[in-house]
C-alpha angles and dihedrals in degrees: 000000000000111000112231099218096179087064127084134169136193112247113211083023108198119350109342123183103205126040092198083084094074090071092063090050115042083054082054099051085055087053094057097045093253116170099211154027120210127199125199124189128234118170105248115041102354097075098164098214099056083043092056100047091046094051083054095052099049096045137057104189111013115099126233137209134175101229087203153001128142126240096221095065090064134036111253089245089055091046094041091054098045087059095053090040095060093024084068097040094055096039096235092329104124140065124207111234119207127187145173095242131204107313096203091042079051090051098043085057089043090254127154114248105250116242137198100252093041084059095047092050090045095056089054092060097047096046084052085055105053085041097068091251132140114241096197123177089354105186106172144129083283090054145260118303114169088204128006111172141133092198134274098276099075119079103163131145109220109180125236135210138200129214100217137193121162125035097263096064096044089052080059093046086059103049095031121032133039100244141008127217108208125209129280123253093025116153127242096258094051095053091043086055096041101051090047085054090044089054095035087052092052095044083048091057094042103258128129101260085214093065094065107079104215115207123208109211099217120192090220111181111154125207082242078083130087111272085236090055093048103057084047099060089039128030078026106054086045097061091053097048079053089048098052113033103356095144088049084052110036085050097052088048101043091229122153109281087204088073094055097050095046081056088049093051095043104114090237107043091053095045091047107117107214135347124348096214090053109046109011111117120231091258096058091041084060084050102047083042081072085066112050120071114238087237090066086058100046098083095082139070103266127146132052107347091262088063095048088053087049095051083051107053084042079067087061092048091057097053104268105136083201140029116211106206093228126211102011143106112233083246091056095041086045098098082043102047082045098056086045097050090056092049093040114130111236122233089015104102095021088118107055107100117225093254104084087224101046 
């Protein structure tokens, strides 16, 4: 079977409970045809390094990216380890994800809040070391190391992404990664924008913008799927997202700041205890549904499977070199991934390589 390079999807998508699903999924994804496999990090069950590793172990062909993990919760020798480690084990086929991370969630664990020139620097030091260099008396914006090396006989590329919000971090993405994974639920005219300032940003600092891959992250939850489940991965992953970086959000997108303060200031809303997408019953996600505008909602694969493929191929249209089916198992994207392979252009993704940075 073909592999669909220009296709992704999250394993242990939400808030999963047991990690021992990915397996399932990840063999499944193979079995669609699916390009590549991406890892978020949640600090319980979702550590990005085992699940790496354990994505490797249980593929051959698909491609896998953190998307993302954060550099301040490991020192550089230790992420950089961890990359080469699964970098080898799945020969080329991994990206290293990097991403700014929840400030309030930072400052709860007693974290520094991560800033653009500490990423960039960052990514410096891990591109000497897998190199083979020496990073000797580093004393940068990422920190002072006296000595950071994994000796002189490795030389590997291994490629990096970034996770990237506001301009200032896709303009990063552009001069400084290999790819960029855009938000969930953003509207047509802010992907459009923000893949023209990711590839403005690489042809400014004299890379191919070509070279930069840029991901859509597309909320894709087809009709095929239980009413309940639906408003779940919809209505409720929303109203995270609002409860944890609305303004973010809500300004990225332009979006009427008014709206977002009327859901803040719903009762239940602002009495709710965790995540809306996790523990809302179906009932207060109905009611939660009343406060968000169904243009909020609009930026995301929903429908029969054919509109879903439509609202897909509408991603590459508006720059995105991937679509990363968002919020969905392989078995639930299956009906979805199906209608799109028979509709898929030849010749048009041939040359996206399996590895989602490369």
């Amino acid at each position: 079977m073909q592999r669909m390079n220009e296709l992704g999807f999250y394993t242990l998508a939400g808030g999963a409970t047991s990690p021992r699903d990915l397996i399932a999924e990840v063999r499944e994804a193979e079995e669609l045809g699916l390009g590549s496999a991406f890892i978020s990090e949640r600090f319980n069950v979702k550590e990005a390094a085992a699940l790496s590793g354990a994505v490797g172990a249980v593929s051959s062909e698909i491609g896998i990216a953190t998307a993302a993990t954060n550099q301040n919760t490991r020192h550089p020798m230790v992420t950089a380890a961890f990359a080469m480690t699964v970098h080898k084990l799945t020969g080329g086929r991994f990206t290293l994800g990097l991403g700014r991370g929840i400030a309030a969630l930072f400052d709860a664990f007693g974290l520094p809040r991560i800033k653009t020139d500490e990423i960039e620097d960052f990514v410096g030091i891990m591109r000497k070391i897998w190199k083979g260099d020496l990073v000797f008396g580093h004393d940068g914006p990422a920190g002072k190391f006296p000595l950071l090396t994994m000796g002189p006989e490795y030389d590997e590329h291994i490629p990096m992404l970034l996770t990237a919000f506001v301009p200032q971090s896709l303009k990063l993405g552009g001069r400084a990664f290999d790819a960029v994974v855009l938000h969930t639920f953003f509207s047509d005219e802010t992907t459009e924008r923000c893949v023209r300032t990711v590839k403005q940003a690489a042809e400014e600092a004299g890379r191919d913008p070509a070279s930069v891959r840029v991901w859509s992250c597309f909320a894709t939850v087809g009709d095929h799927l239980p009413a309940e489940l639906r408003l779940k991965k919809t209505v409720g992953r929303m109203a995270t997202y609002l409860q944890g970086y609305g303004d973010l959000l809500v300004k990225t997108n332009r979006w009427d700041a008014d709206v977002l303060k009327r859901f803040r200031a719903d009762e239940l809303v602002a009495g709710f205890r965790g995540a809306l997408d996790a523990t809302a019953t179906t009932e207060e996600l109905e009611h939660v549904s009343s406060l968000i505008p169904e243009e909020w909602l609009a930026s995301a694969a929903t429908g029969s499977p054919q509109r879903c493929v439509e609202k897909i191929r509408g991603q590459f249209d508006l720059g995105c070199d991937g679509v990363i089916l968002h919020g969905a198992s392989p078995a639930e994207l299956a009906p979805i991934v199906e209608a799109y392979r028979r509709e898929r252009p030849d010749g048009r993704f041939d040359h996206l390589s399996s590895n989602p940075g490369a």
